[in-house]
Structures are given as C-alpha cells and as structure tokens.
C-alpha positions as semicolon CSV with decimal commas, in nm:
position;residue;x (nm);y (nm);z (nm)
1;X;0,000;0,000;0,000
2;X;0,130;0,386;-0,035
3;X;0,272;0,565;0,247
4;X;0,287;0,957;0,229
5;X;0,609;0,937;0,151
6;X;0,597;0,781;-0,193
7;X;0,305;0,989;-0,315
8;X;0,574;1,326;-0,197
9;X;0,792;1,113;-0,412
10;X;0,587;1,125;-0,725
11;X;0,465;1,440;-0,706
12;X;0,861;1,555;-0,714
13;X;0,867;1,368;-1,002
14;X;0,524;1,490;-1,167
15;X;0,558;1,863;-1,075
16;X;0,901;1,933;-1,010
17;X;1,094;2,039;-0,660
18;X;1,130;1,804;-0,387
19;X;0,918;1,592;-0,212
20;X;0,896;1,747;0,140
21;X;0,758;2,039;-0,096
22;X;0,452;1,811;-0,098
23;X;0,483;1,627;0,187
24;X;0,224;1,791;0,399
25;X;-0,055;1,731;0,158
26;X;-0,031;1,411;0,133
27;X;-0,035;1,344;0,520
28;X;-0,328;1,480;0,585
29;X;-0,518;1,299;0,348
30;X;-0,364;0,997;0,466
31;X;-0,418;1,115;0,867
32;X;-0,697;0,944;0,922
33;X;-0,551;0,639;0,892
34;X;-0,450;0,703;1,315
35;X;-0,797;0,703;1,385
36;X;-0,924;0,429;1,205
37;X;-0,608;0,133;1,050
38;X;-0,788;-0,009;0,805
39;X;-0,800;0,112;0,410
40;X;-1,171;0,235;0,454
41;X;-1,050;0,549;0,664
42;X;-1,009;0,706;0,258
43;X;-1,390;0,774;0,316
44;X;-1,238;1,068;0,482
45;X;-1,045;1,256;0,238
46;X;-0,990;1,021;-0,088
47;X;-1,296;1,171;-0,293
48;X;-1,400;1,474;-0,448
49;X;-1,468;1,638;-0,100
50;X;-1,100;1,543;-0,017
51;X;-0,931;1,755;-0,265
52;X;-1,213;2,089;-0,191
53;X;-1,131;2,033;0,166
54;X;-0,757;2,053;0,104
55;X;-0,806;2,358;-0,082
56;X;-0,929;2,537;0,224
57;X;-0,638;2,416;0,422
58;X;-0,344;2,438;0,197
59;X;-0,483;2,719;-0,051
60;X;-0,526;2,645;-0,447
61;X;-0,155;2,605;-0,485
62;X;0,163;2,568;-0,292
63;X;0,482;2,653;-0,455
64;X;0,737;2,432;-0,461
65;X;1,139;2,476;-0,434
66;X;1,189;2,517;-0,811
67;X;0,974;2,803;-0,774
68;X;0,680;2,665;-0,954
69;X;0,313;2,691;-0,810
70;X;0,127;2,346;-0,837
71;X;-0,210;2,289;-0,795
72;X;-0,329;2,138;-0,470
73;X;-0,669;2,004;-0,675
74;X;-0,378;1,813;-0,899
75;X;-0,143;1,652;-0,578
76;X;-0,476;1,550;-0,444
77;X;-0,617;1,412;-0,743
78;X;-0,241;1,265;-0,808
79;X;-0,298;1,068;-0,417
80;X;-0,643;0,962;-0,452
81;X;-0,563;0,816;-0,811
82;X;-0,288;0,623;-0,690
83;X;-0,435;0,476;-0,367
84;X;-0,776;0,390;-0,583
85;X;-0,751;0,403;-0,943
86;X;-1,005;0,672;-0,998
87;X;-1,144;0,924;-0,756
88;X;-1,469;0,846;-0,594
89;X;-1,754;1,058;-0,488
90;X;-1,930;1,107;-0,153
91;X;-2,214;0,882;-0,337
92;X;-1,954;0,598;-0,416
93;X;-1,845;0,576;-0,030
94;X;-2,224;0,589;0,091
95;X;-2,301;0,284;-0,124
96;X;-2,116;0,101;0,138
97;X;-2,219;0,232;0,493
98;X;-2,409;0,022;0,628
99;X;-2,809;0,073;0,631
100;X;-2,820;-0,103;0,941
101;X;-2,575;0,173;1,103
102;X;-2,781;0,418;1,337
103;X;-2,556;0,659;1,252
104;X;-2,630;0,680;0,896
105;X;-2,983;0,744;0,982
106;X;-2,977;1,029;1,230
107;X;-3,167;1,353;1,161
108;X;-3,022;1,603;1,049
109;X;-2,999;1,958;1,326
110;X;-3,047;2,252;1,152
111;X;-2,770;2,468;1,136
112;X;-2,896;2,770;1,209
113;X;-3,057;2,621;1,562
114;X;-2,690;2,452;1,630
115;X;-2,556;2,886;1,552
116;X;-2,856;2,963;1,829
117;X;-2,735;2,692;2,076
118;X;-2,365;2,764;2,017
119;X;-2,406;3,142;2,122
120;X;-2,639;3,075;2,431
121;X;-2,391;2,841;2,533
122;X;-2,036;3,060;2,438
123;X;-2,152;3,355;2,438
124;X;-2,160;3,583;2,140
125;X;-2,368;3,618;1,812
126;X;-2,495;3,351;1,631
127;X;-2,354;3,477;1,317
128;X;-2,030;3,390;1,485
129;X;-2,077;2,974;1,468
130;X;-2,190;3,011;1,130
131;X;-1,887;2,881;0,934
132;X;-1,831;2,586;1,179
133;X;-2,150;2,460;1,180
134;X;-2,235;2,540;0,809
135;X;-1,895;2,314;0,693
136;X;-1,982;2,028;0,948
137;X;-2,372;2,027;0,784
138;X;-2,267;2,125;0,478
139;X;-2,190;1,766;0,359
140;X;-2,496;1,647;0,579
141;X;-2,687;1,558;0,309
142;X;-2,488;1,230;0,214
143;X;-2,450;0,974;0,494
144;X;-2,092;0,969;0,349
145;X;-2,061;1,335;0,421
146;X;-2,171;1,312;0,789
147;X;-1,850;1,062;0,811
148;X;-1,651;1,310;0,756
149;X;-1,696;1,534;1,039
150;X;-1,901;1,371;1,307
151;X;-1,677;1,189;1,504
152;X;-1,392;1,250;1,753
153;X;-1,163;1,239;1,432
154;X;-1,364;1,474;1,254
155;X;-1,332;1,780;1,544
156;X;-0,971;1,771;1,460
157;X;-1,046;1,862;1,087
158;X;-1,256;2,149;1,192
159;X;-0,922;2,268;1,432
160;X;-0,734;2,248;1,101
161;X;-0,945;2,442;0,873
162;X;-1,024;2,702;1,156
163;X;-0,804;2,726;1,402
164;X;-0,793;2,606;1,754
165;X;-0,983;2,899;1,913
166;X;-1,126;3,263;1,873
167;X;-1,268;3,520;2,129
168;X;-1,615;3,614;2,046
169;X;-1,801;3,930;2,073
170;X;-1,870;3,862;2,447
171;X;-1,463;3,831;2,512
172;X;-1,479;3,506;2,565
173;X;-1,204;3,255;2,418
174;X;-1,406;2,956;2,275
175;X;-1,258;2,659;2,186
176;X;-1,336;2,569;1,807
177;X;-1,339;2,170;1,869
178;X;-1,570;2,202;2,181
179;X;-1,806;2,370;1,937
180;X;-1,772;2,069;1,694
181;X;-1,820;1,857;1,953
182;X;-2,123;1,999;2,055
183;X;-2,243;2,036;1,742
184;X;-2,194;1,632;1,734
185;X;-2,329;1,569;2,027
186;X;-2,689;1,799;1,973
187;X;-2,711;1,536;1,675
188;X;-2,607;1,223;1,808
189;X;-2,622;1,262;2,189
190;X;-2,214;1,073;2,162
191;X;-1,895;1,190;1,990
192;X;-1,885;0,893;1,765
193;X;-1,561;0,714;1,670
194;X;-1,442;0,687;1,296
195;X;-1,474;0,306;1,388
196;X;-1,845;0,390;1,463
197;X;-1,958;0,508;1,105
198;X;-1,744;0,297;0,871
199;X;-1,613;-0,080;1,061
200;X;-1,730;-0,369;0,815
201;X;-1,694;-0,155;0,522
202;X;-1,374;-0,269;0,363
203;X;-1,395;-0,356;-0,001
204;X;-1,134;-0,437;-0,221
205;X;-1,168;-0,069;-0,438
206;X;-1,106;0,071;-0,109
207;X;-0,714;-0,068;-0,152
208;X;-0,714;0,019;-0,494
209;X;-0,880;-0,139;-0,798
210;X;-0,634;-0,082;-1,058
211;X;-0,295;-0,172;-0,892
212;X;-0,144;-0,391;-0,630
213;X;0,200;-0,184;-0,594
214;X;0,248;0,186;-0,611
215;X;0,492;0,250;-0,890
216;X;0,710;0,538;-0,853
217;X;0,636;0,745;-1,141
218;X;0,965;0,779;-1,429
C-alpha cells in the first residue's frame, strides 16, 4: 500500500521540486488512517470532497522549491488516483455504509438552531458559529458526508481548517473543537468514533482497484 512518503515522491517527479515540498498534503489525506487502520478510513479525504477540503487548508496552490506553483486540486487528485484508481464521490463511499448503522440514519440539526445553541452556550452572536456549523452540515446531506466530520476524528479537521480557538463578541475565548463537539453531540447525543460510522466496510476498491503496488512514477 502507499505511504505519504511515496506519493511526496511522485509528485517531485510529476511537478518538479522536492518531495517534502509536498509532503504535507499528502499526510493529511492519509491522517486518518490514526484514527481508524484499516483502508476504509479514505472515506475521509480520498474523494472529491477530499481535494475541496484541502483547498481550504493548503490554498489552491503551494509553490514548490523550483519556484513553480502546483495545484493542490492536482497533488490531491495525483494521491487519490494512486491509492484507488479513480477518484470516488461522496455517493460511491455511501453505497457502502451500512443501512443497518444508526448513525447513517440520524436527523439532520439545523444549522442555524446549532448557531442559536452555540451562542447561548459561548456567548456571542450567532452569526459567529456560522462557518463551523455550516462546513460540518454542509456535507450532511450524504450519509458519506456526515462521516466526515461527526466523530472524535472529525473535530480535529474542523481545528485544522479554523483554528484552535477565537474570542467572540462577548470576550470570551471559545474553543473551536468544543463547538464541533457539541455540534456532534446535539445530533447524536455521543462523539462517535471513525470506527463507529465505517467498521465492516472494507472492499477491495477501497485498496485500490487498478494496482497492487504503487509505482514510482519515471
């Protein structure tokens, strides 16, 4: 199976510069792998979603040591590809949860309430939750989506794509994840695990379904 490493090795290859110019990328989409060890943690990142949510964090392009600026939608795309052969949707991953996961069949909390509840309980305006709450709904819609954000895992994705903390209109310092995590919990009345939403999933696309070796690229 591919390790970070090789995929920063290919992308040196593909792009140009070195591969610690890429290597940060291509941890974090292969991160999740710490809280769940088994290949269907890609639900996570390796899709579509993956390579918009990497956007956010790293920016449309990073520039690398020969100077060149490379598109972060391309070193995604360039991961995902090689892990699965082509890169999936959020649809493709919720073909597999399981129907029979409770999980996958919780309602869905508005997010405007969870911006209400978030300020009565913080302090502050609503207005100030919104982005939190609107990118851990956002995705909502697909079961697949909700696996991306609503679990213990998923509160550490939110840290990265907002920061740790702000202070709020009120002065008060407010801890992004113990937002998420109340966002979670108003839905789910538990912080689920990663393990929760997608154990028993593993199918063989999941370890890719067009190789059994990464090749380092010529």
């Amino acid at each position: 199976m591919a390790k970070p490493l090789f995929h920063a090795i290919n992308s040196a290859k593909k792009f140009g510069g070195k591969p610690e110019d890429y290597q940060a990328i291509h941890c974090k989409l292969d991160e999740s792998k710490s809280a769940y060890p088994q290949m269907s943690h890609r639900i996570v990142l390796h899709s579509l979603f993956g390579r918009d949510f990497c956007r956010k964090l790293f920016g449309e392009t990073v520039q690398n040591s020969d100077g060149q600026k490379i598109s972060v939608a391309e070193i995604v795309d360039q991961h995902v590809l090689e892990d699965l052969g082509f890169l999936p949707s959020l649809e493709d991953w919720f073909r597999e949860l399981s129907d029979d996961n409770p999980l996958v069949k919780s309602p869905y909390f508005p997010t405007e309430k969870q911006c209400k509840i978030s300020a009565k309980n913080f302090g502050g305006q609503p207005e100030e939750y919104l982005q939190i709450h609107q990118q851990m709904n956002g995705v909502h819609a697909n079961p697949a989506g909700k696996a991306i954000f609503h679990h213990a895992y998923g509160t550490f994705l939110i840290e990265d794509l907002f920061g740790v903390g702000f202070t709020n209109s009120a002065g008060r310092v407010v801890s992004m994840r113990e937002v998420a995590e109340q966002h979670i919990l108003r839905t789910f009345r538990k912080i689920p695990t990663l393990e929760d939403w997608i154990k028993g999933i593993d199918k063989p696309w999941m370890a890719g379904i067009r190789k059994t070796k990464l090749v380092l690229v010529d």
